[in-house]
C-alpha positions, 0 to 999 in steps of 0.5 A: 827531969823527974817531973817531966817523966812522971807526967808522961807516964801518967798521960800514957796511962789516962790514954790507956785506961780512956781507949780500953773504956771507949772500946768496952762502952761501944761493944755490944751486949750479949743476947738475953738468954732464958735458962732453967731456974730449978731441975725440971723432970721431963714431962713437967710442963714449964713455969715461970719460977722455972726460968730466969734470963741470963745475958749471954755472951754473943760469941757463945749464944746457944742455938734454938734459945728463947730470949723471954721467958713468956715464949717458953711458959706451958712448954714440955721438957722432954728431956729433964734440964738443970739449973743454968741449962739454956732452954733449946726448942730441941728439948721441949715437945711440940706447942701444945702438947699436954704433959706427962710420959708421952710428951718425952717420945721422940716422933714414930716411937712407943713406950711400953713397960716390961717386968725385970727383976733386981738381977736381970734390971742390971741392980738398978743401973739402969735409970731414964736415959740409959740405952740397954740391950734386951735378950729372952731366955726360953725354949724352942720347938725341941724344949731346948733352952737358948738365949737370945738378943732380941733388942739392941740400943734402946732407950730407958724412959722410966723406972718404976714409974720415975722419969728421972732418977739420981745416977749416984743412988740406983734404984732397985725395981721391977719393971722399966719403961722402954722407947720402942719403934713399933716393929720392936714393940711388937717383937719385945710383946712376943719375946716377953710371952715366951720367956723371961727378959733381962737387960744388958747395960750399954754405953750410951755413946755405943751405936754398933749394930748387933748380929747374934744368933743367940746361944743354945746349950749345946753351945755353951756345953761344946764350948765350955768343953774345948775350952778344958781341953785346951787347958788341959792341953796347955797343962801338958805340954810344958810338962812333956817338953821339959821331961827327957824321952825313956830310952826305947827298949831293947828288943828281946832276942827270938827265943827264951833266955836261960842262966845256968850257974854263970853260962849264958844262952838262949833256947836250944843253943845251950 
């Protein structure tokens, strides 16, 4: 009985293990799949020991990839890849496209420097990727200072000249290379010729729309002075509230009070 249950169980487990290799062997494999091999910065021309080609599973096959490496050879990054990144058409400039700062401008765009220093370049947080906020501190017609957002969301390109940068090791320099739409060009040009310019580090996933119309010292003054007065307000109105009112004082008959020995009497009516 023992040997007859034994036996069953053995040949349900050779079907088991038959049916699970005839289902793995008819199932088709992935698609090949070119991904990057080492870092490559963008701007950098791809090469062959850039590349190497993984078998990707069918289920996640990535959009836009490239099953051999020989289709990609020559291409630009325009964004910079890591190891084991499938290498997208989205990421690469155009076919024919020489490298170098250019090939990373995304169509209709600029790129133009401007000088910072270690303070107003957000202490070197500010690294290629990053998107900023540009403002001009100046004086108008009247020389009163103000300060303004001119800029707003645009792209960081490079540092230095860096088109890539370690985010855990900020770097300190003096000028940043921003991607501008002409228009914002010619407005940073002429904010840059007026005053000095600072960034304002944003979240990259941060797309509102600004509408400043800039802070003058009058402003800042006016406010800075309601603010002490509502603190000084705030200051004083536990204080009264918890102090009992004096009692109002007694009015004063008409006429002048006189004491003569232990007689009381005022005015002419003593």
């Amino acid at each position: 009985m023992l040997i007859s249950i034994a036996l069953l169980v053995g040949a349900i487990a050779v079907f088991l293990v038959a049916r699970w290799v005839g289902v793995g062997g008819s199932s088709k494999a992935g698609p090949r799949v070119v991904v990057a091999a080492s870092i490559v910065d963008a701007g950098m021309p791809l090469a062959a020991n850039n590349l190497r080609v993984l078998q990707w599973p069918s289920q996640t096959a990535p959009q836009g990839g490239f099953d051999s490496p020989e289709k990609v050879v020559g291409r630009v990054a325009r964004q910079s890849l890591v190891p084991g990144e499938p290498i997208l058409e989205s990421r690469l400039a155009p076919v024919n496209v020489k490298g170098g700062l250019s090939a990373t401008l995304e169509p209709g765009k600029r790129a133009i420097t401007v000088r910072v220093n270690d303070v107003i370049g957000v202490a070197g947080f500010a690294l290629p990727g990053s998107y900023v906020d540009v403002l001009v501190s100046a004086r108008d017609a009247r020389n009163e200072p103000f300060s303004k957002i001119v800029l707003d969301r645009v792209k960081v390109l490079a540092v230095a000249q860096e088109t890539a940068a370690d985010p855990a090791k900020p770097k300190v320099v003096n000028a940043v290379t921003l991607e501008l739409t002409p228009a914002e060009s010619e407005r940073l040009d002429l904010a840059r010729s007026v005053g000095s310019l600072s960034l304002a580090l944003r979240n990259e996933l941060d797309r509102a729309q600004l509408t400043s119309a800039g802070t003058r010292l009058d402003d800042l003054m006016h406010e800075t002075a309601h603010a002490a007065g509502s603190d000084l307000k705030a200051a004083a109105t536990p204080a009264a509230a918890g102090t009992r009112s004096a009692p109002a004082a007694r009015q004063a008959p008409s006429g002048v009070e006189e004491y003569r020995g232990i007689q009381r009497g005022i005015g002419s009516e003593l």
